[in-house]
N, C-alpha and C positions, 0 to 999 in steps of 0.2 A: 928341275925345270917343270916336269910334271905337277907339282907340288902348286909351286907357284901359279902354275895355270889355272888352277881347281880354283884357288883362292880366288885370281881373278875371277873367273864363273860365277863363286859364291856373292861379290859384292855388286858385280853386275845384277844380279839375279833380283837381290836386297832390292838396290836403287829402283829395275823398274817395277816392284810389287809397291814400293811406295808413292808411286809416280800414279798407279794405276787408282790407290787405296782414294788418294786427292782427289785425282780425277774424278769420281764415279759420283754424281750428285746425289747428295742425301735426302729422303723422302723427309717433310717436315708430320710429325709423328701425331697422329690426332687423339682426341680425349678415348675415350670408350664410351659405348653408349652408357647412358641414363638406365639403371633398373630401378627407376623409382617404379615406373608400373609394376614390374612382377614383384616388387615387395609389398604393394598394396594387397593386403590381405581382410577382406572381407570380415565386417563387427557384425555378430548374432544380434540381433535387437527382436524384441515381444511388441508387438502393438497390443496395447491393451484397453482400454477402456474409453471412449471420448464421450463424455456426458453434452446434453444437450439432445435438442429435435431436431430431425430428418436429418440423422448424423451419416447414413448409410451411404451417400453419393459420396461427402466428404471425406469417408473411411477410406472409400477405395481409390480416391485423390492421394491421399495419407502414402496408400502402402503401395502406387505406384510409384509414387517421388521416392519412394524407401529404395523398395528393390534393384534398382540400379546401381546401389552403392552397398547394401547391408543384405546380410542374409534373415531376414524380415519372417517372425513368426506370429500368425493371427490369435490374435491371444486376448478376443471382445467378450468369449464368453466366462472368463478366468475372473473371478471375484476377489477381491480384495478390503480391509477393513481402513485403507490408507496411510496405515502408520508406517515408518521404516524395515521395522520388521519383517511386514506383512510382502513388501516389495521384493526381499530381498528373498524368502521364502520360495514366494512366485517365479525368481528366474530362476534357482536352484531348479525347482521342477520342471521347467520350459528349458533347462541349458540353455540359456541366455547371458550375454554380456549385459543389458541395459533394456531397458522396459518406459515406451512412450508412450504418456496418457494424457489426455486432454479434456478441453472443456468448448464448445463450440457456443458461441454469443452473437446479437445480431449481428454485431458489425468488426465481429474477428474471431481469431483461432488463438485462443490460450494452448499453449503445449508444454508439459513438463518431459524431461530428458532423467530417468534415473539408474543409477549406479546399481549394477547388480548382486556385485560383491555385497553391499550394505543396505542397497535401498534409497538410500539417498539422494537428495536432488541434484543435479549436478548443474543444471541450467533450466528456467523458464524462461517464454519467449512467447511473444505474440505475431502473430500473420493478421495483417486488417485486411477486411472487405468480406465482401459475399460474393455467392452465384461466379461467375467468370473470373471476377477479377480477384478471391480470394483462391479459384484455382492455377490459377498464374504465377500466385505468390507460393505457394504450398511447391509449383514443379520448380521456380527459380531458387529457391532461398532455404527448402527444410530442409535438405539434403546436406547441403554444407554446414547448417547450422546443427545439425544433430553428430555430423564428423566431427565438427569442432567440438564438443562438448565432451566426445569421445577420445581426443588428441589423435584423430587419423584422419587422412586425406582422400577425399574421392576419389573416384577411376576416372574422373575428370579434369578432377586437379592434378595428378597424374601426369595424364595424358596432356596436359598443358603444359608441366613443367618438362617434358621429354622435348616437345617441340621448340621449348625456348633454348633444352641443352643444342639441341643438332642446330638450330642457329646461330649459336656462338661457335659451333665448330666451322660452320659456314663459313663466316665470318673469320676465324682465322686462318681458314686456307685464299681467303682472296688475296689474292698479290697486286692489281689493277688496285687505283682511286675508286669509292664509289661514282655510280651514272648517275645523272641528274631523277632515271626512273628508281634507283636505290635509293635515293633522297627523299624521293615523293612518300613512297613506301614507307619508311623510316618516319618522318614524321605523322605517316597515317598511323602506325604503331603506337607510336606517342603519344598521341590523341585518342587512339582506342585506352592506352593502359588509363589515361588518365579518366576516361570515363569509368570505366571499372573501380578505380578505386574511389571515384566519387559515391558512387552507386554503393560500393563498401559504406562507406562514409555515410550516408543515408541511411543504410541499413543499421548501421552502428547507431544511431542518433534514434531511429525510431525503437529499437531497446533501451534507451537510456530514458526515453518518453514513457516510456510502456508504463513502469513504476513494478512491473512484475517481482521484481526483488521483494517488494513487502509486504510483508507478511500480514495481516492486523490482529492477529490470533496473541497478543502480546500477555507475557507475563506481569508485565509492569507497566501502567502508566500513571502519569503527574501531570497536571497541567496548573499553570499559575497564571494570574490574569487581573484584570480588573474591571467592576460593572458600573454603566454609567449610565442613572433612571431616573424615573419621577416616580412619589408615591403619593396617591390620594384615595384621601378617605372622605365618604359621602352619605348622606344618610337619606334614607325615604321616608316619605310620607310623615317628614316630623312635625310635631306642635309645640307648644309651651309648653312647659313641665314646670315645676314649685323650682327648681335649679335656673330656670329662662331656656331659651332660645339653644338649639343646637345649631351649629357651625360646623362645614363641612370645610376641610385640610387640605390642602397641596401644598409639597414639599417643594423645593426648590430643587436644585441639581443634585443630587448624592451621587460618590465617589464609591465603591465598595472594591476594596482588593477582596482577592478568592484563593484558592489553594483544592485542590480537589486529588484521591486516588484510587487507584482499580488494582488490586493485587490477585495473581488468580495462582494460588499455590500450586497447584497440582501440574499447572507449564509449568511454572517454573524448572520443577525436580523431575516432571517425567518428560517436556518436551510436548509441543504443540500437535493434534489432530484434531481431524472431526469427533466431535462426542466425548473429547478427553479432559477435556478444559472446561464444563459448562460454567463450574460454580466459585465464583469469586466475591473478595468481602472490597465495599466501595465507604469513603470517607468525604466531607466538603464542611468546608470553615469559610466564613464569611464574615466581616467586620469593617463595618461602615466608617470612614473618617468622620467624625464629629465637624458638626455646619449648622450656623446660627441665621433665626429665620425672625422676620420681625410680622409676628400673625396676631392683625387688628390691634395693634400697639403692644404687644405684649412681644418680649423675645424672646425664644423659644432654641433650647441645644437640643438636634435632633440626634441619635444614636440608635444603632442597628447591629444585628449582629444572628447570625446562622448558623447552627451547629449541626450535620447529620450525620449517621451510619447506618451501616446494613449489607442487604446483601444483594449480588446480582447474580442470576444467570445467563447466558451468552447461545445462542444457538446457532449454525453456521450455518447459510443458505446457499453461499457459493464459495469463490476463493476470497474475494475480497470484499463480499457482503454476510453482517449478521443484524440479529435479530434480541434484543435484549430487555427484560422482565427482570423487573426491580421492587424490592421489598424491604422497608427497613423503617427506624423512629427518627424524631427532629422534632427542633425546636428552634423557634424565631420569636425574634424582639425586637421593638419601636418602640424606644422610648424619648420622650418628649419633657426634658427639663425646663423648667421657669412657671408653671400654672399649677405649681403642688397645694397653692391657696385657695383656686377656684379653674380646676378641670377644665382644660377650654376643649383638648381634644383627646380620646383615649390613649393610654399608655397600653401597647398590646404586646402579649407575651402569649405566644402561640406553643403548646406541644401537640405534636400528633404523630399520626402514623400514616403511611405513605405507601405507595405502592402504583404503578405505574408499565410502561411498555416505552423502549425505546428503540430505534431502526439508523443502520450505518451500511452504507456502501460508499466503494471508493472508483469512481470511476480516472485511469492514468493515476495523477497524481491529486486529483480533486476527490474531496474529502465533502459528503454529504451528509445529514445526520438530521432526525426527526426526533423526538420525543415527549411523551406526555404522562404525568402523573395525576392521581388523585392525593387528597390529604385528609384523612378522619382525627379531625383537631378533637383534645378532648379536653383540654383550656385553653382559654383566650385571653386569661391573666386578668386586669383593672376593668376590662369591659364588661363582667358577670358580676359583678359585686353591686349588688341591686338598691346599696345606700350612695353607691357614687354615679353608675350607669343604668344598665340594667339588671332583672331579676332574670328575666329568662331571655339564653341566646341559643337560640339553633345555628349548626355552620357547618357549612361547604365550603370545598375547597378544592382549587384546579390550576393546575401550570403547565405552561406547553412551551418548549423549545425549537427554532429549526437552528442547524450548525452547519457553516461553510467553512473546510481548512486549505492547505495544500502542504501536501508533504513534499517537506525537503529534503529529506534526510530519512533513512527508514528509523532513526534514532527522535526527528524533531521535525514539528509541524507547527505553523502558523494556523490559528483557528479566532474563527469568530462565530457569534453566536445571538439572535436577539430571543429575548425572552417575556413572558406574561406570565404573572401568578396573580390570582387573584381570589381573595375569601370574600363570602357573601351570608350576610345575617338575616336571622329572622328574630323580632323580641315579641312576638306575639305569645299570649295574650299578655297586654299591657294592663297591671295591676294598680287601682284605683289608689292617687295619691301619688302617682310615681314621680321622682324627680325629674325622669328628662322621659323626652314621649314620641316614638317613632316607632314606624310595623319593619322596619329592617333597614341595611345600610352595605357596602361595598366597600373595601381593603382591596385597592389596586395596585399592582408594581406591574411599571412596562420597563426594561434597560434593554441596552447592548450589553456586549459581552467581547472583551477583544484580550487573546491571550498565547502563548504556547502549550504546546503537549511535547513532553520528554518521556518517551517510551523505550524498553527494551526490546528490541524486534523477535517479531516470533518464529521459532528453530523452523526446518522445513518437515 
C-alpha cells in the first residue's frame, strides 16, 4: 500500500513540473552584440612625401583625416628614389604597414596608397578642388579610401555597422505593427541610405574619370594612322632660264597611311621610374597612295614615301607629364612621274638628320602633345643637279606638330594630330648660263593626322 502511494507521489510530482515547464513563458533569445568595433584594429601607415607648393596646410589636412582611423607616422623628411624597392625599404625602417605620397596640383590632390611589404602601388586616387573645398574632400573621402586600399574598415564604418546590428535586434523584439512615426522614420532611412550610396556612386565615377590608372611611362608603343595634306612647291624671285619658265606645284589631296614605334628597353625588363627609363630607340614609315594630277596639261603620278629612325630620350616632369629630345636620320621622297622628257616640276628626294624636342601631358583622360624638329638635309636628290635644276642649293628645314588624344583604355588611345613641315632653298649664286633662274623656293606639307596608339601600360 505504501508502495503504491509513493508511486502515486511520483507521477503527480512529474505531471505538475511539466505543467509548470509550459507554463513559464520563454524569453525570445537575442543576437549578441556586434564586435565588429573591437576587432577594428588600427593600420600603421608613413605619410611620406607630397610634392608640390605650399603643401604644409594641406599636409596637416592629410594626417588629420588619417589619425582617426590609422596609426599615422610623419615621414616628410624620409627620402626616397621612387622605385618599388625603395618604398618597401622605407617602411621596413618606419614599421609600417603602407606609406602615402602624393602630388598636390592646382586644382586637385593626386595620392598614391603603397603596399609596405613590397612597395607597391596599391591604389591611386585623386581629391579635386583647392582652399576649402579640397579640405572637405580630404576629411570626407581619404580615410575610407586609403582603408579600402588597405582591406580594413574604419572606426566609423564600424561603428555604423554596430548601430545597423542593434536595429535589427530592435526590430526583432517588436511584437506591435509598426506606427505610422516607425514608417516615417523607415522611409527617412531609406532615403538617407539611398543618398549614400549615391554619393558612393559619384565617388566611384569620379575615380574612373580621374584616368590615374595610367601610366604614360610605357614600354611599348604603336600607333597606326593615316595623313590627309596638300603639298606645294614654290619658287622665288624666278626668271627665264635657257630651260623657260619655272612653274610652281600644288598637289591635290594625298592619302598617306603611317605606322610609327617607341620601344624603351630598359621598362620593359626592369619596370617603369623616374630616371630609369630615359633612353629608347623610335621608328615611322610613311607611304603615299599613288594620285594622278593633270598639271598644265601634262599628267603627272604623284608618289611619296618617309622613312626614319633613331633615338629618343624621355624626361619625366610629373606623373602624367614628360618632356622628349629626339635625334636620329631619314629620308623622304616626292616623286613626280609623267615630265621625265622635260622637267616640269622637281623630283625631290630628301636625306637628312634630325633632331628636335617634343612635350606630352595628360590631363584626366585628355592627351596633349607639342612637338618640333629641325632637319640638316644633306641631299635633296634631282633638285641639285645643276644640268637639270640647279648648281647650288642651300636648305633648311622645320616641322612642328600639336597632338590631341583620349585614352580609352590604358592599352588604346584615339589621337589626332595636325602637322607642318616645310624646307626652304637658297640657289644663290646663280651661275651665268643656268637653265632655270630663281634666288630660292619653298617645299611645303600641311596634313592632318587621325589614328590610334596601342601601348603597353606602364608597371607602377
Amino acid at each position: 500500500m505504501q508502495f503504491r502511494f509513493a508511486r502515486v507521489a511520483l507521477y503527480t510530482t512529474l505531471a505538475l513540473g511539466c505543467l509548470l515547464v509550459h507554463a513559464t513563458p520563454v524569453e525570445a533569445k537575442s543576437k549578441p552584440k556586434s564586435s565588429a568595433r573591437a576587432k577594428v584594429v588600427k593600420k600603421t601607415v608613413a605619410l611620406g612625401v607630397i610634392e608640390g607648393r605650399k603643401v604644409d596646410q594641406v599636409r596637416d589636412w592629410i594626417s588629420e583625416a588619417l589619425e582617426g582611423a590609422f596609426d599615422v607616422t610623419d615621414a616628410d623628411g624620409f627620402k626616397v628614389k621612387g622605385d618599388n624597392g625603395s618604398y618597401a625599404k622605407m617602411a621596413t625602417d618606419l614599421g609600417v604597414e603602407a606609406i602615402v605620397v602624393g602630388k598636390l596640383e592646382k586644382t586637385k590632390l593626386v595620392l598614391t596608397v603603397r603596399d609596405g611589404e613590397n612597395g607597391k602601388a596599391l591604389t591611386t586616387f585623386d581629391l579635386a578642388g583647392s582652399g576649402a573645398k579640397l579640405k572637405t574632400q580630404i576629411e570626407k573621402r581619404l580615410a575610407s579610401k586609403v582603408a579600402r586600399a588597405l582591406g580594413v574598415q574604419t572606426a566609423a564604418e564600424a561603428a555604423q555597422r554596430d548601430e545597423e546590428e542593434e536595429d535589427e535586434q530592435e526590430e526583432e523584439k517588436a511584437d506591435a505593427e509598426p506606427t505610422e512615426k516607425d514608417a516615417d522614420n523607415e522611409s527617412s532611412e531609406d532615403k538617407s541610405d539611398g543618398d549614400d550610396e549615391k554619393e558612393e556612386s559619384d565617388e566611384d565615377a569620379d575615380d574612373d574619370d580621374s584616368g590615374s590608372d595610367y601610366n604614360p611611362r610605357t614600354p611599348l608603343t604603336v600607333e597606326l594612322g593615316a595623313r590627309i595634306g596638300q603639298r606645294e612647291f614654290k619658287f622665288n624671285d624666278a626668271l627665264v632660264g635657257t630651260a623657260g619658265p619655272l612653274r610652281d606645284y600644288s598637289s591635290g589631296t594625298d592619302f598617306t597611311p603611317t605606322a610609327s614605334i617607341a620601344f624603351y628597353p630598359i621598362t620593359l625588363f626592369s619596370g617603369s621610374s623616374f630616371g630609369s627609363d630615359i633612353l629608347g630607340v623610335v621608328g615611322r614609315f610613311e607611304y603615299k597612295l599613288p594620285s594622278t594630277l593633270d598639271f598644265r596639261g601634262t599628267e603627272l603620278t604623284a608618289k611619296s614615301q618617309t622613312l626614319e629612325g633613331g633615338l629618343r630620350g624621355r624626361f619625366c616632369l610629373g606623373e602624367y607629364t614628360e618632356l622628349g629630345a629626339n635625334l636620329g636620320l631619314g629620308s623622304h621622297k616626292y616623286i613626280l612621274d609623267g615630265d621625265e622628257k622635260d622637267a616640269i616640276v622637281p623630283d625631290v628626294s630628301y636625306t637628312y638628320l634630325y633632331w628636335g624636342l617634343d612635350f606630352q601631358t595628360q590631363f584626366s583622360k585628355v592627351i596633349v602633345g607639342l612637338r618640333a624638329n629641325m632637319r640638316m638635309v644633306t641631299d635633296t636628290g634631282e633638285l641639285q643637279r645643276s644640268n637639270l635644276w640647279f648648281k647650288n642649293v642651300g636648305t633648311t628645314s622645320v616641322e612642328a606638330g600639336l597632338t590631341l588624344g583620349y585614352q580609352l583604355t590604358p592599352w588604346f588611345a584615339v589621337v589626332g594630330r595636325g602637322e607642318l613641315l616645310q624646307y626652304g632653298f637658297d640657289f644663290n649664286p646663280i651661275p651665268a648660263g643656268a637653265p632655270r633662274i630663281a634666288g630660292g623656293a619653298t617645299d611645303r606639307y600641311i596634313s592632318g593626322w587621325l589614328g590610334f596608339r596601342f601601348q603597353v601600360p606602364g608597371s607602377d
